[in-house]
ROFIRO-608906 format. One record per residue (C-alpha): residue number from 1; residue in one letter; x, y, z. Coordinates in Angstrom, 2 decimals. Each point is the difference from the previous one (the first is absolute). Example, Ala and Ser with C-alpha at 12.3 -4.5 7.8 and 13.67 -1.06 7.14 Angstrom:
% residues 2
1,a,12.30,-4.50,7.80
2,s,1.37,3.44,-0.66
***
This chain:
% residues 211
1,x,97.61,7.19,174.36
2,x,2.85,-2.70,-0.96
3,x,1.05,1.06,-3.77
4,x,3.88,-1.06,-1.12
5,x,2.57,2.62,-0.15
6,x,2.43,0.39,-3.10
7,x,3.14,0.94,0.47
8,x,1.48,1.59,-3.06
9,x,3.41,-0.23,-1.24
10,x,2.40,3.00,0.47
11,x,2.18,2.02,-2.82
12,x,2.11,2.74,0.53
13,x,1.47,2.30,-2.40
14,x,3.59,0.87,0.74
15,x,3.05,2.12,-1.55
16,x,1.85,3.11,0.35
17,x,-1.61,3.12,0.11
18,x,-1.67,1.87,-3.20
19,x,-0.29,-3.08,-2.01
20,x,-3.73,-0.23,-0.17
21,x,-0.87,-2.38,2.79
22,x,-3.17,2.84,0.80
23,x,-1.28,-0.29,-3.44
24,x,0.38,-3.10,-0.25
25,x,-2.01,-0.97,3.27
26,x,-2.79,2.24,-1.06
27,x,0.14,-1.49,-3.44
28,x,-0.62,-3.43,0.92
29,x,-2.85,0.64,2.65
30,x,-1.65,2.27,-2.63
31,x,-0.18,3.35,2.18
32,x,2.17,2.75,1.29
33,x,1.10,-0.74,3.62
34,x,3.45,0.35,0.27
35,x,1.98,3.46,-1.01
36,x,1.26,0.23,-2.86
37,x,2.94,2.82,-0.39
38,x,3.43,0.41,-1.68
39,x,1.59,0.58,3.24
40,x,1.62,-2.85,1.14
41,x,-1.16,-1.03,3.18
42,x,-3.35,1.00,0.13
43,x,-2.06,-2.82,1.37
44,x,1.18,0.04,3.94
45,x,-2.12,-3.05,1.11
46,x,-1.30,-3.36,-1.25
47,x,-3.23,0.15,-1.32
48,x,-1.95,-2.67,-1.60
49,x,-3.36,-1.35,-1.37
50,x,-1.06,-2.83,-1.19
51,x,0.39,-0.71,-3.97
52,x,-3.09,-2.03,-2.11
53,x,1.33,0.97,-3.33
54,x,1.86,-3.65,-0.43
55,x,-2.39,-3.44,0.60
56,x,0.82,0.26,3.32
57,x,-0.26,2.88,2.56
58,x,3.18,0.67,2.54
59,x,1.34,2.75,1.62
60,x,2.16,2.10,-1.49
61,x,3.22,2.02,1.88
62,x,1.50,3.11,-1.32
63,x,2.97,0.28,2.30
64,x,0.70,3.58,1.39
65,x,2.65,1.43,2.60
66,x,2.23,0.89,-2.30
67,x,0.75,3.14,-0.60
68,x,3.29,1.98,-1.82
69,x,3.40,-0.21,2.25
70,x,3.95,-0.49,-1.51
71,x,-0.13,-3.33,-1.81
72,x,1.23,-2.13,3.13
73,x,-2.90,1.01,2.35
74,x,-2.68,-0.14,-2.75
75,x,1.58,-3.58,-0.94
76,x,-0.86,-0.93,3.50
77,x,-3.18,1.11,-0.27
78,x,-0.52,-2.70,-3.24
79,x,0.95,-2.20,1.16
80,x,-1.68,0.01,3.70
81,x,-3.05,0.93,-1.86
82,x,0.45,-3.51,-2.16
83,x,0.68,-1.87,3.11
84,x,-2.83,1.02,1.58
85,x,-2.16,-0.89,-3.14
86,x,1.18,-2.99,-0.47
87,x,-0.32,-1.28,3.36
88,x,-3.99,1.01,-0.61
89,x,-0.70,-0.98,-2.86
90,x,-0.11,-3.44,-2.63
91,x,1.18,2.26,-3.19
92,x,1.89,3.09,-0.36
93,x,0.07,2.44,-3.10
94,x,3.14,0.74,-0.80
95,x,-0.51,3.74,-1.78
96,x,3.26,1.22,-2.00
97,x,0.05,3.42,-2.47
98,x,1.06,-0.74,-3.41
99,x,0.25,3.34,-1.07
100,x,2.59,0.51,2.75
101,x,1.53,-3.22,-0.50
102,x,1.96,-2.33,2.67
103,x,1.12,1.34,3.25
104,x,2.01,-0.85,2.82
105,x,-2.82,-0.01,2.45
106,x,-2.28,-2.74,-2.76
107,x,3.18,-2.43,0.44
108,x,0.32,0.32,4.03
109,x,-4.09,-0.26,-0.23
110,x,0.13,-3.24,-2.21
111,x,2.81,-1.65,2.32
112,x,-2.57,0.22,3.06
113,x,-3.13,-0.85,-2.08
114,x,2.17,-3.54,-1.09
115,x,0.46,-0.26,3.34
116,x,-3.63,0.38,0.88
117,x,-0.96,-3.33,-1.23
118,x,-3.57,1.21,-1.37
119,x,-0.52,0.42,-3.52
120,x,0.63,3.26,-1.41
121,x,-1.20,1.37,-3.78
122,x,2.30,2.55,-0.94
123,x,-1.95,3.07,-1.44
124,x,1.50,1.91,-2.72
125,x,-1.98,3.58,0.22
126,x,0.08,2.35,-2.04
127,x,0.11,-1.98,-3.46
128,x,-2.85,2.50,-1.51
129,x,0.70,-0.45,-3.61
130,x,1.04,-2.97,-2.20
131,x,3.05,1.95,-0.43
132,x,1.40,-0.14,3.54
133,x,-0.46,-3.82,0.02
134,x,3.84,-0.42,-0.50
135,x,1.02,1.78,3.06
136,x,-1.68,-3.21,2.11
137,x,3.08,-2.27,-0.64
138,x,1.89,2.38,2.46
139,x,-1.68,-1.95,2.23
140,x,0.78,-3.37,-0.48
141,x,3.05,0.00,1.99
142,x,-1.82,-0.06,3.08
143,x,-1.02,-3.95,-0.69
144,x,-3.99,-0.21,0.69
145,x,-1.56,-2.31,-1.99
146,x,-3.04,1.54,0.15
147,x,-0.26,3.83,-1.64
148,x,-2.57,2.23,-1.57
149,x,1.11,3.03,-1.91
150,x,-3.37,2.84,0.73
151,x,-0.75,3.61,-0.05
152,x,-2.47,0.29,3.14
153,x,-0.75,3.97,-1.64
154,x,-1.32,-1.21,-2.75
155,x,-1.40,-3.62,0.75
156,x,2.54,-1.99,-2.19
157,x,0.91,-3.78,1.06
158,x,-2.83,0.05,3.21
159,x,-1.99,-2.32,-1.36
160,x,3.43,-2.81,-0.49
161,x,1.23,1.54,3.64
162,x,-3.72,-0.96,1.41
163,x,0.41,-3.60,-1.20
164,x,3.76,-0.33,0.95
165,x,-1.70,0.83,3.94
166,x,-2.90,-2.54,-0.46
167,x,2.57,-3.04,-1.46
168,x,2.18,0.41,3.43
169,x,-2.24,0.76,2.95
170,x,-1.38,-2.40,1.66
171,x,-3.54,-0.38,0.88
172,x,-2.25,2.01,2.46
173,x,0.39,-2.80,2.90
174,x,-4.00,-0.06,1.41
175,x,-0.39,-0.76,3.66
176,x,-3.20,-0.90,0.25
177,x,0.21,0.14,4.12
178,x,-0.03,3.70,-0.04
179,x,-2.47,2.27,1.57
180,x,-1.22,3.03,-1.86
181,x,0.07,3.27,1.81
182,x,-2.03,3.05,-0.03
183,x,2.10,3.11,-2.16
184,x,2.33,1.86,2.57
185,x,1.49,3.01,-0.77
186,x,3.79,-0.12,1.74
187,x,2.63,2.30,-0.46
188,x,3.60,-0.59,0.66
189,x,1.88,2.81,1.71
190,x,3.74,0.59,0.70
191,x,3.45,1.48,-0.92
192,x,1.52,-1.05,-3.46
193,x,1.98,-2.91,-0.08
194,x,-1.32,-1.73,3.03
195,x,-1.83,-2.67,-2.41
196,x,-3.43,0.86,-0.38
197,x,0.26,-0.99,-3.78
198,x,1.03,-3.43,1.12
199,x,-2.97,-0.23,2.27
200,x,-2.52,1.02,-2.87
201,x,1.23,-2.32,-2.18
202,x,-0.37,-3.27,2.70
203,x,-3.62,1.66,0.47
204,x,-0.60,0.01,-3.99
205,x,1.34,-3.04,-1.04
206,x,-2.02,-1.84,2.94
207,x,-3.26,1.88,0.15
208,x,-3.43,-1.94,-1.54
209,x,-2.19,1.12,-2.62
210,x,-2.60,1.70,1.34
211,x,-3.06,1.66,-0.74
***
């Protein structure tokens, strides 16, 4: 049977490692998926899910791959992990640490996500009490017009983050020429780094609602 197919907008969380990109994924699609650890680095692979917590469901991107090397490989690894994001997906998350304050690696990161030409919300984590509010205009220096200062721990700012997301995606686009399928189950096999996050994502972004 003939039923239209939705496409949902993509966002993807990105920043260096250890700022709270983890929490703040499973924050925002209201259950624990990704890993959340004090070790930088944790989160090896891309996950993702979709997010209905806003007025409008998309598919959220917690970036992974990065894991801890000397500061110029694990800047590298930002910053191809941004790339990659950005050339998937119509908004990126751009997760700082306030607590920790402004690093080397947020700058490079905030040079290629100007470049990226997709709007970006900076994310100021770790604001978790009225008294660490202060420590967001750090952040100013890095130019985005559009910032939220949150603690994804303990739920602070979600709820202004969630409607920053729904006033710059665009629409589901509905092609109403799509086929439904029956489920499949697929899995997606290979050595790391040969793309098979890339290839999930094209799948997700593109696959109908079914029942």
């Amino acid at each position: 049977m003939n039923e239209a197919a939705t496409k949902l907008p993509a966002v993807a969380i990105v920043g260096r490692p250890n700022v709270g990109k983890s929490a703040l994924f499973n924050r925002l699609i209201r259950r624990k998926v990704a890993i959340v650890h004090d070790q930088p680095g944790i989160t090896r692979d891309r996950i993702s899910a979709v997010c209905a917590s806003g007025t409008q469901p998309f598919v959220l991107w917690d970036t992974g791959g990065i894991f801890g090397a000397g500061e110029a490989e694990l800047t590298g690894q930002v910053r191809r992990a941004a790339e990659e994001a950005f050339c998937d997906s119509d908004l990126l998350l751009f997760v700082v640490d306030a607590k920790e304050g402004l690093s080397p690696i947020d700058e490079e990161l905030a040079r290629v996500l100007r470049k990226s030409q997709k709007p970006v919300v900076l994310v100021i984590n770790k604001i978790d009490d009225d008294k660490h509010e202060s420590l967001a205009a750090e952040f100013d220096s890095l130019g985005f017009k559009s910032s939220i200062a949150i603690s994804a721990e303990h739920d602070r700012g979600i709820l202004d983050l969630l409607g920053a997301i729904d006033r710059l995606l665009p629409s589901p686009v509905v092609d109403s020429l799509s086929t439904s399928p029956q489920s499949l189950a697929v899995a997606i096999l290979g050595r790391p780094n040969v793309g098979k996050s890339s290839l999930i994502n094209s799948i997700v972004r593109s696959i109908a609602d079914v029942e």
